[in-house]
ChimeraX commands (.cxc) that place a marker at each C-alpha (Angstrom):
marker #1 position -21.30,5.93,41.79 radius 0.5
marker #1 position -22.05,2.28,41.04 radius 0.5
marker #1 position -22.39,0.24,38.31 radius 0.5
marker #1 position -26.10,0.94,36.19 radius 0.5
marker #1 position -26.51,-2.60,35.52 radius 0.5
marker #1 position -26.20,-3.15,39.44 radius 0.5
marker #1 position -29.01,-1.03,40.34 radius 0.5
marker #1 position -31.49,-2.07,37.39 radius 0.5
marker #1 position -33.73,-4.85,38.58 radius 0.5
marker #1 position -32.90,-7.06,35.32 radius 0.5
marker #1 position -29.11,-6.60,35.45 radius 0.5
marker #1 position -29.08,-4.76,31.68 radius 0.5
marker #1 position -26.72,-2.00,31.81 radius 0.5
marker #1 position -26.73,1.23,30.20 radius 0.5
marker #1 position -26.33,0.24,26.87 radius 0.5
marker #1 position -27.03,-2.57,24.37 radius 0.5
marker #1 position -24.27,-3.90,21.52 radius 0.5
marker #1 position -25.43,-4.46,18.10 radius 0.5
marker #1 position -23.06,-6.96,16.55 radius 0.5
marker #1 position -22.58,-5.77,12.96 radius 0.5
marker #1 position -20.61,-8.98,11.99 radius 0.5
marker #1 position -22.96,-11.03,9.51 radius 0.5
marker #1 position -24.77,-8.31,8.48 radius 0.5
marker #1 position -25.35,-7.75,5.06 radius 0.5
marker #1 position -25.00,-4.11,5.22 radius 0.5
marker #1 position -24.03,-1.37,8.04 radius 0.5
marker #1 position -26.87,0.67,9.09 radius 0.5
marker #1 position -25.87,4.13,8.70 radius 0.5
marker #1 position -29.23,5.40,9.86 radius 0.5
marker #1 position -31.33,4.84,12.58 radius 0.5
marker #1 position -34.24,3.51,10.04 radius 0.5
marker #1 position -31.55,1.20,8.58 radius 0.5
marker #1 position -31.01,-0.07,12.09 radius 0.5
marker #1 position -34.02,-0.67,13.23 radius 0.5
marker #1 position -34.59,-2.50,9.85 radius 0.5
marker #1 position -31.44,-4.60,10.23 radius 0.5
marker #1 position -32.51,-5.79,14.06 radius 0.5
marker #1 position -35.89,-6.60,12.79 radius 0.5
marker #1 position -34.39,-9.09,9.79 radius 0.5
marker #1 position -31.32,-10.02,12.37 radius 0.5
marker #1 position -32.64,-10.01,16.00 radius 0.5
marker #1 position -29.84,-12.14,17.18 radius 0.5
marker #1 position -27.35,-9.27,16.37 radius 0.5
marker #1 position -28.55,-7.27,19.18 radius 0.5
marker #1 position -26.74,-8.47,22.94 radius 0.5
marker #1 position -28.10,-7.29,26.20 radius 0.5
marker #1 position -25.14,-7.76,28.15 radius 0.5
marker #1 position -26.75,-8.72,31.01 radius 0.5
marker #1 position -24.83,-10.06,33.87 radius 0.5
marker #1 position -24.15,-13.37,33.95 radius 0.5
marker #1 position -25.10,-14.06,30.43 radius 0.5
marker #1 position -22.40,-15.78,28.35 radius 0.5
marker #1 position -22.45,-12.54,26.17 radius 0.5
marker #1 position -21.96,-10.39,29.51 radius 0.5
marker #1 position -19.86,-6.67,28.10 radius 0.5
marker #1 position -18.44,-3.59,29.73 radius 0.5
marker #1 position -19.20,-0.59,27.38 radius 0.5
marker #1 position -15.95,1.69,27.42 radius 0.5
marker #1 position -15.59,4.70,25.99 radius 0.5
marker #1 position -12.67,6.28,24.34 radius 0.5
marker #1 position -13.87,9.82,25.86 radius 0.5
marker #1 position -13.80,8.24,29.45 radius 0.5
marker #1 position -10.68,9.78,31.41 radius 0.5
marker #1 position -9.88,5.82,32.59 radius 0.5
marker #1 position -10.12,4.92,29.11 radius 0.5
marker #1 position -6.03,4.70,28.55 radius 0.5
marker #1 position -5.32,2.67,31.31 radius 0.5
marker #1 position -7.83,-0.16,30.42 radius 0.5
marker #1 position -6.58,0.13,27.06 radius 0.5
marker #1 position -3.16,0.08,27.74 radius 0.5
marker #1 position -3.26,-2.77,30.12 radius 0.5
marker #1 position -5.36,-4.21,27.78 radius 0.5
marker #1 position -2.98,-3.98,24.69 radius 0.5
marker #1 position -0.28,-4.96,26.79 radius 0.5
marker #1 position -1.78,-8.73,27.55 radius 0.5
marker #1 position -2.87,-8.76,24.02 radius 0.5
marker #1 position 0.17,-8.43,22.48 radius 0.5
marker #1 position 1.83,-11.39,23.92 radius 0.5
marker #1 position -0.31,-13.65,21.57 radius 0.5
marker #1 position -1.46,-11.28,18.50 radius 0.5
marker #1 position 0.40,-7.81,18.22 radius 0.5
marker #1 position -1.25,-6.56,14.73 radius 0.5
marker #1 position -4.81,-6.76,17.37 radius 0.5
marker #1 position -2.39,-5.55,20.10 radius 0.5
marker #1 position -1.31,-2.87,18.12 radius 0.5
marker #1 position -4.49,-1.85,17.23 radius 0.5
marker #1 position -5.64,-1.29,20.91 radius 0.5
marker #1 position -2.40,0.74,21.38 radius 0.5
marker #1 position -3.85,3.12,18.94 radius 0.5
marker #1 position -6.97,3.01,20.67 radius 0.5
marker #1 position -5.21,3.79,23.77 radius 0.5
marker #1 position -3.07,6.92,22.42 radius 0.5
marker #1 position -6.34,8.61,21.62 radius 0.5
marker #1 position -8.13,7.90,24.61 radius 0.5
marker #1 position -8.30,9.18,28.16 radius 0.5
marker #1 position -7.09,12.53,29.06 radius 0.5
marker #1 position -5.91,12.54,25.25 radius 0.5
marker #1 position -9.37,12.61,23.82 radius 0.5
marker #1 position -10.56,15.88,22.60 radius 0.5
marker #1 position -14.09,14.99,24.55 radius 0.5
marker #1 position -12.47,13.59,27.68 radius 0.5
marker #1 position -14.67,13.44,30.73 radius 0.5
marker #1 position -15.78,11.38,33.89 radius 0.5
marker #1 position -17.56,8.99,33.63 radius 0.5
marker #1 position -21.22,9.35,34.68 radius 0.5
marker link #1:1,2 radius 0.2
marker link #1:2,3 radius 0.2
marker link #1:3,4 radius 0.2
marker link #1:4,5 radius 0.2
marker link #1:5,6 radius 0.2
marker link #1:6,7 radius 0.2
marker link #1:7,8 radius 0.2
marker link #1:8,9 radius 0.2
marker link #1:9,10 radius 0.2
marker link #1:10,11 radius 0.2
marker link #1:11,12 radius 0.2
marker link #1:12,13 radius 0.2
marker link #1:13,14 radius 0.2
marker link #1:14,15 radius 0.2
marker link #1:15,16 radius 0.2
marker link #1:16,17 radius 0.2
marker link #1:17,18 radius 0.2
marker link #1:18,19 radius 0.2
marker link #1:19,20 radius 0.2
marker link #1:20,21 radius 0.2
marker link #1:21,22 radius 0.2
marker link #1:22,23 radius 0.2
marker link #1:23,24 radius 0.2
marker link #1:24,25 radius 0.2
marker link #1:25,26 radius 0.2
marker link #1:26,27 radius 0.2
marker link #1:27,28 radius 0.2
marker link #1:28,29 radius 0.2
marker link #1:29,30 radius 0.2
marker link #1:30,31 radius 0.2
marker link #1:31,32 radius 0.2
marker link #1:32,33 radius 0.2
marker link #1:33,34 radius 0.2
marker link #1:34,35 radius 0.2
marker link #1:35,36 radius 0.2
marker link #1:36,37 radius 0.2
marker link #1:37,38 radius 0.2
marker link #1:38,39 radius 0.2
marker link #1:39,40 radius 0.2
marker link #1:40,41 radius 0.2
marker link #1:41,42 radius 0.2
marker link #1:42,43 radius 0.2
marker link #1:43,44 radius 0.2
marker link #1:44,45 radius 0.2
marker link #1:45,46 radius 0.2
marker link #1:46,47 radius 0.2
marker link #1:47,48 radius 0.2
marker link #1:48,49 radius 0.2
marker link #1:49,50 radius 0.2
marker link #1:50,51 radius 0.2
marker link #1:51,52 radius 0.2
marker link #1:52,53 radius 0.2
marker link #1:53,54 radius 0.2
marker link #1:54,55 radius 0.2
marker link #1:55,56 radius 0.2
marker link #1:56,57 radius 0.2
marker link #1:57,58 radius 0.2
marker link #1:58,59 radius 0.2
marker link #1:59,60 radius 0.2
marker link #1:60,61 radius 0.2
marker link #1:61,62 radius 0.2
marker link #1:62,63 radius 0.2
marker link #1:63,64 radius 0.2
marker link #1:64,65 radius 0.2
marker link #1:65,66 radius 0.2
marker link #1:66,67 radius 0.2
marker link #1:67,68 radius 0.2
marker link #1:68,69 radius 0.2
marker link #1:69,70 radius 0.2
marker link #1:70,71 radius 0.2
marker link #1:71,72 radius 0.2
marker link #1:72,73 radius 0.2
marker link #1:73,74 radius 0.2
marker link #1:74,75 radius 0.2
marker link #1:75,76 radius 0.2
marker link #1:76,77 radius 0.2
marker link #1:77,78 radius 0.2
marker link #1:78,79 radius 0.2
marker link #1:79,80 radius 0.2
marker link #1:80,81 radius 0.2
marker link #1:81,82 radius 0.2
marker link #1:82,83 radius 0.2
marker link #1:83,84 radius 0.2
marker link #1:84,85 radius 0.2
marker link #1:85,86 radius 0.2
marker link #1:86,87 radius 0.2
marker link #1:87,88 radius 0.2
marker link #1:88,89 radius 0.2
marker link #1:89,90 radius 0.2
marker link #1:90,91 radius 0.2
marker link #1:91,92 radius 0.2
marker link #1:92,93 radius 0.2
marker link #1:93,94 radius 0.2
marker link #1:94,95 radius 0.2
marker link #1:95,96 radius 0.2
marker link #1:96,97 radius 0.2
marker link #1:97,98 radius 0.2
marker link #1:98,99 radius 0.2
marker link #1:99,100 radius 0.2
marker link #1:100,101 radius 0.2
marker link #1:101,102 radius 0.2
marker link #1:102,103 radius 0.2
marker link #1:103,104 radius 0.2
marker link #1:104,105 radius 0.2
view
């Protein structure tokens, strides 16, 4: 399996982000969001590679999940453990420990 923004033609992987921070309100529905992108069309990030704004989607369900977590809270909390601790948590309910696990796909 490779990477899907490696075998798109534009580099855009499978999904996009839509940063909710300066916002005015969450969308809770689709019609909300689509209203929100429309008024904010910065918010929305492509991720494409490359771009300063480049992302990895993970998700909790993914059976890796808890080791990129774990690592992850582990570097963080050398600087800021309240954020570390917060990816712990994420962690603990991730992987093999979430109640949706599965591979990847």
């Amino acid at each position: 399996m490779k990477l899907n923004r490696n075998e798109s033609a534009g580099g855009i992987g499978k999904y996009i982000v839509i940063k909710t921070e300066g916002l005015e309100e969450i969308p809770t529905t689709p019609v909300e969001l689509a209203a929100a992108i429309l008024k904010h069309p910065e918010c929305v990030q492509f991720g494409k590679v490359g771009d300063p704004d480049e992302f990895f989607v993970l998700k909790l369900k993914d059976e890796n999940a808890d080791a990129a977590l774990f690592a992850y809270s582990d570097k963080v909390m050398r600087t800021d453990i309240e954020y570390g601790e917060d990816i712990y948590n994420l962690a603990e309910r991730s992987g093999l420990n979430h109640p949706h696990c599965k591979t990847p796909d």
